[in-house]
Structure formats: C-alpha cells, structure tokens
ZAMARGU-4260 file (C-alpha; in steps of 0.2 Angstrom, whole numbers, plus 5000, padded with zeros to 4 digits):
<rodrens>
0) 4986/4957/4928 | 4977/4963/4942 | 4978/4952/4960 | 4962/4950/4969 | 4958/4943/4986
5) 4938/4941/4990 | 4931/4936/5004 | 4929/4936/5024 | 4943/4940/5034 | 4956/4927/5034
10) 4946/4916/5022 | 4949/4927/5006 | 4948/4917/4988 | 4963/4924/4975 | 4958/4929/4960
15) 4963/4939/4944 | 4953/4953/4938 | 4946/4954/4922 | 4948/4969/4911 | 4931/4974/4911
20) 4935/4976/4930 | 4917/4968/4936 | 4920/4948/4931 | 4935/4939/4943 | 4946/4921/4936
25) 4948/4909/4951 | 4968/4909/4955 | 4966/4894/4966 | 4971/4879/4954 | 4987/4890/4952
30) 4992/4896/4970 | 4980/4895/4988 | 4985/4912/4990 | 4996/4929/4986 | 5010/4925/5000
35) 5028/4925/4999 | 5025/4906/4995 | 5016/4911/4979 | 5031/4925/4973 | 5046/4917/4980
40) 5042/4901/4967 | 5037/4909/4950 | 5019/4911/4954 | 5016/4928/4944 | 5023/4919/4929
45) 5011/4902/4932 | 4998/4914/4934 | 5000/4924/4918 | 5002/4908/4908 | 4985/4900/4915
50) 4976/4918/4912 | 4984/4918/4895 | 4979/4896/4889 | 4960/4899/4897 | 4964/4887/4912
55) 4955/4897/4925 | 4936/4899/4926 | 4925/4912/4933 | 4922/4915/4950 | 4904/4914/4954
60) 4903/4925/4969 | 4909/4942/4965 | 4898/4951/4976 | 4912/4948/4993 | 4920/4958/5002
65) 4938/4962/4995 | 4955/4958/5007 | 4971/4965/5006 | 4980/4960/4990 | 4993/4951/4998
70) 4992/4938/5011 | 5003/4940/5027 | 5018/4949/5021 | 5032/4946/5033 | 5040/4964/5033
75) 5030/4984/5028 | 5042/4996/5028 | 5039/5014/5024 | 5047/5028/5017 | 5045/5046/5029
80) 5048/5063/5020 | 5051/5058/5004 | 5036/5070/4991 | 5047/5089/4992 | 5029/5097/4995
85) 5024/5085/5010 | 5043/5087/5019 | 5041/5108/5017 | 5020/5105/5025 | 5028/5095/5039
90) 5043/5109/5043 | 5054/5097/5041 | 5070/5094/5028 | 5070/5087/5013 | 5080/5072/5017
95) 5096/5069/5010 | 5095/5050/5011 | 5078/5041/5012 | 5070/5039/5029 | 5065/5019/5034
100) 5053/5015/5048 | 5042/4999/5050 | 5023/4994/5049 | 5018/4980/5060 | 5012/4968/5046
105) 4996/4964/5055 | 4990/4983/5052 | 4986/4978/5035 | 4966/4977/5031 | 4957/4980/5015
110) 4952/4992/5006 | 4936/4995/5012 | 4937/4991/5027 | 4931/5001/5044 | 4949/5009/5052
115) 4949/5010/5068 | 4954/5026/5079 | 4965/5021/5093 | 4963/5023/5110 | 4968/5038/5119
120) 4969/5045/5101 | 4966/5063/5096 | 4977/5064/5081 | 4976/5051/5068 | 4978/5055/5052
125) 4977/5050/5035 | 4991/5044/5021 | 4991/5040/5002 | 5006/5030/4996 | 5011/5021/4982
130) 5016/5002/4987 | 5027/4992/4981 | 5026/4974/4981 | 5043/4962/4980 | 5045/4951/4969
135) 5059/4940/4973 | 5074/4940/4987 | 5083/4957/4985 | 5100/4959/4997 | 5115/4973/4992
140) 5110/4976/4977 | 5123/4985/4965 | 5116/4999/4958 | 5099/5009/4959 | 5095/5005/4941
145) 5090/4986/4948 | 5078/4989/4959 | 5063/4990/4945 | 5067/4972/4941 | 5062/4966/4962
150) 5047/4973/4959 | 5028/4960/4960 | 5018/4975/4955 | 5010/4991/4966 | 4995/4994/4975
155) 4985/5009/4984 | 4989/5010/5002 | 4983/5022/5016 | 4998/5022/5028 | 4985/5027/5043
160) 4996/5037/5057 | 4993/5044/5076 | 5003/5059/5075 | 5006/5064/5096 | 5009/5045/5095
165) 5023/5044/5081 | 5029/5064/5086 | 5026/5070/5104 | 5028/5050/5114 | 5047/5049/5112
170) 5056/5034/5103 | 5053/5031/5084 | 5040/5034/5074 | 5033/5014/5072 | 5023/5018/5087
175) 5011/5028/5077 | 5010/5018/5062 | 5008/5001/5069 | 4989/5003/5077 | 4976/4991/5073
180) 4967/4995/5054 | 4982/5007/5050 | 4985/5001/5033 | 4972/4999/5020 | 4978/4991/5005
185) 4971/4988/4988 | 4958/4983/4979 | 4971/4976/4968 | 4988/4971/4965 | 4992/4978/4948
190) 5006/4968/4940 | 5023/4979/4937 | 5019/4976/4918 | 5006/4985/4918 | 5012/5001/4925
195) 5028/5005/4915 | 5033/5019/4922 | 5029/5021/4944 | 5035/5041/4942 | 5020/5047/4933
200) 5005/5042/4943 | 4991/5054/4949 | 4984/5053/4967 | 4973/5058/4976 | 4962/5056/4994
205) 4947/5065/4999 | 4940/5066/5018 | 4919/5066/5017 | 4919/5074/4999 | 4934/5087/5001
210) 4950/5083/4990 | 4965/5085/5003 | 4979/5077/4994 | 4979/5078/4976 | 4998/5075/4968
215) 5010/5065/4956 | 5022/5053/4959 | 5035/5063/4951 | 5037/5075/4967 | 5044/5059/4977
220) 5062/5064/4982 | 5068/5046/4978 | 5061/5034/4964 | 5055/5020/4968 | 5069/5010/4959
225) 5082/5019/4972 | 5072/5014/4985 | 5073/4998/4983 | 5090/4996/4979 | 5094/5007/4995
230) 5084/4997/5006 | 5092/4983/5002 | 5106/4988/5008 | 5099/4988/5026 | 5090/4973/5028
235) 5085/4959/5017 | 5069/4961/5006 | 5060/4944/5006 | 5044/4941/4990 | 5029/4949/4996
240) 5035/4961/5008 | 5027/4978/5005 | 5039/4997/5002 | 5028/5011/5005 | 5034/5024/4998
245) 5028/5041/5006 | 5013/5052/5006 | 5011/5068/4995 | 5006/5086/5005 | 4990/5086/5009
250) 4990/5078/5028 | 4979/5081/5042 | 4997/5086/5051 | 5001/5100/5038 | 4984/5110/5040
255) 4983/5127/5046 | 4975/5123/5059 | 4978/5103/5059 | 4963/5093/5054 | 4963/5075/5064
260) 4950/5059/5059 | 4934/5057/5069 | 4922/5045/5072 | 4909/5045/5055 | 4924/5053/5043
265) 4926/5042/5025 | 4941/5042/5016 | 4941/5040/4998 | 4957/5039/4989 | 4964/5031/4973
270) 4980/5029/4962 | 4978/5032/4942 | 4980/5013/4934 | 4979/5004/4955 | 4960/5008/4956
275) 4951/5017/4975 | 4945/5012/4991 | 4935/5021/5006 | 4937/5018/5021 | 4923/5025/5035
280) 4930/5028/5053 | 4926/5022/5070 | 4931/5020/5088 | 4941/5005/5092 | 4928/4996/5104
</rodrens>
C-alpha cells in the first residue's frame, strides 16, 4: 500500500493510494490519521484488509495539497556518515559504528512544500535519505537480522541541513538539522511489502535541473536492518517514529567549491518505488 495524507496543514485527510497512482481510497472509516495511534494498534493490517473487501470509497478531492505521510511522530532520528562516497566528500571517516543525532519532529513538512532558509543562514544544504518508518515498539533487540520485521514501510525524505550551523557553532550537530521546513517527507508512505529488498534503491535529487546526488542504497555503510537493531539499543523506538538513514555523495558541503541553497532554488528528488517531491526555496519571513 501506499499512505497518503491530503490536505491543508494540520487538517490532512488519510488516504491510500491506488495503483494507477492518480485515484486515492478514504482511510478515515479505518484510522483519523497515520500516528503512532494508528501503527501501535494493527492499523497497517485493518487497512490492508479494508483495501483488500472494497470497504473504502474514493476520495472526491484529489486535487489537495499532499502532507507528510505520517502524522506527528514522536522521535526523527538520523543517521550521519553512513554512504562510503558521501563520508570520503565530507573528509571525514567511514565510521566504524553508526552515527545517531536527532531531528526536531516539528521540522517535518511535506513533500512539496516551500523550505525555509533560516535566519542568519549562508550554508544550508540539501539531503536525500531513505526513511524508515517503525512499525511497533522495538527495545534491545537481539540480533541485526530483526530489525526488517520493526519496519511500517519507507518514504523519501530531504534531511535539509545548515552546515556553519551543525559544523562551525560548537555542540552537536541537531542544531543544524532542527530548523523550520528542514524535513520534507513523502508523497507516500510505501508499505515494507512492497519494497522487498531497502538495499537496492536508486536515488537521486536535482538543484534547478542539474542532477547533484545520483546513487544506490547499496553504498550505505550499515543496512537498514542494523540500523534498527542498533538503535535500539540506545533508546526505545516507539510506532511511527522516523530513522533516516543518511545521504549519498552529492551535497552542497562536498563541492569544489561548496554550493549552498538560495532564495528561488527547486529541489527535485526521488527514490525508485517511494515516488518524488520538489521543494522551491525561500527566506523565512
């Protein structure tokens, strides 16, 4: 299945996508929304069986703006370093063990919507990722082999960063991840059936036109699987919560010279099987 949320801001309708991609079922008669509500009770499998006996009916106004996938998750933690390429272009490691930092929640916007430059801000800076969505509660788990079995489905997410922010303003890196806008997400949620193996997707984003990052989720360093079993071991994952999972070469950061967003820039980007967004640029107010 493919998880929809249309609408305005804060008043989005869930729904699931049709194959033919242009017609969307109304998920309200199973769940009010995609929330940790929703994935914590067996709503993917409610879902499937209502898609499955005909129970939902079309959604009339498919011309709305489309929301995140998920609704308010309670924790977006992202993975740093970990595509071999994007560690050498950042003169940096390959790390031996993944590297967590968090995303305030709050940064999360959809797919196509405007992303803000922050004040003060000369060096922000684009991201493809692959996101993971939890499924259900996942603490200590016992070997990396489980991690696959936590997982709701993925989506296409744009982990927006201000590099002097995250790099050259001391403390951790949160500080230039967490900015209004910073995390563009969607259009879908593609359900973890769907996409049988996370290791072999193409990606790619483009900046006004030019292709900047264009690679394959084989280069990560650690799976997807390991990564969920290894932060689980550092803090509890709770359904809904987001794991993105790093950013291939290709970053503004990595240029010779850098190449930093500005007002007027579009972002394009897209996995193979999780579908593309764009995303225009502007000041924050």
């Amino acid at each position: 299945m493919k998880l929809v949320r249309l609408g305005e801001r804060g008043r989005e309708i869930p729904g699931v996508l049709n194959d033919d991609l242009t017609s969307v079922l109304d998920a309200r008669p199973v769940t009010a929304d995609f929330d940790s509500e929703f994935f914590s009770n067996g709503g993917l499998d409610r879902l499937h069986n209502a898609v499955r006996d005909g129970k939902l009916s079309q959604l009339r106004e498919t011309d709305l703006r489309v929301g995140a996938p998920i609704f308010k998750p309670e924790k977006i933690i992202c993975i740093g370093l970990n595509y071999r390429n994007h560690a050498r272009e950042s003169g940096m490691e390959v790390p031996k063990e993944p590297i967590i930092f968090m995303k305030a929640p709050n940064t999360l916007v959809g797919p196509n919507d405007d992303v803000l430059i922050p004040h003060k801000s000369l060096k922000t800076d684009w991201e493809i990722e692959l996101a993971v969505v939890v499924r259900a509660t996942a603490t200590y788990l016992k070997t990396p082999e489980d991690g696959l079995k936590y997982v709701a489905g993925y989506a296409a997410s744009n982990d927006v960063s201000e590099r002097e922010f995250q790099l050259e303003r001391g403390g951790q890196w949160d500080k230039g991840k967490s900015c209004a806008t910073f995390n563009p997400l969607g259009p879908w949620l593609v359900t973890a059936d769907e996409i049988p193996d996370p290791q072999q997707l193409q990606m790619f984003l483009e900046v006004n036109g030019q292709r900047m990052q264009n690679e394959n989720t084989s280069d990560m360093i650690f799976s997807v699987s390991y990564l969920i079993w290894y932060v689980s071991q550092f803090m509890v994952l709770e359904p809904g919560d987001i794991i993105n999972t790093g950013t291939p070469s290709g970053v503004g950061l990595g240029l010779q010279p850098p190449r930093y967003l500005k007002p007027g820039d579009e972002m394009r980007l897209g996995i193979e099987g999780l579908g593309e967004h764009c995303s225009r640029v502007v000041v924050t107010p």
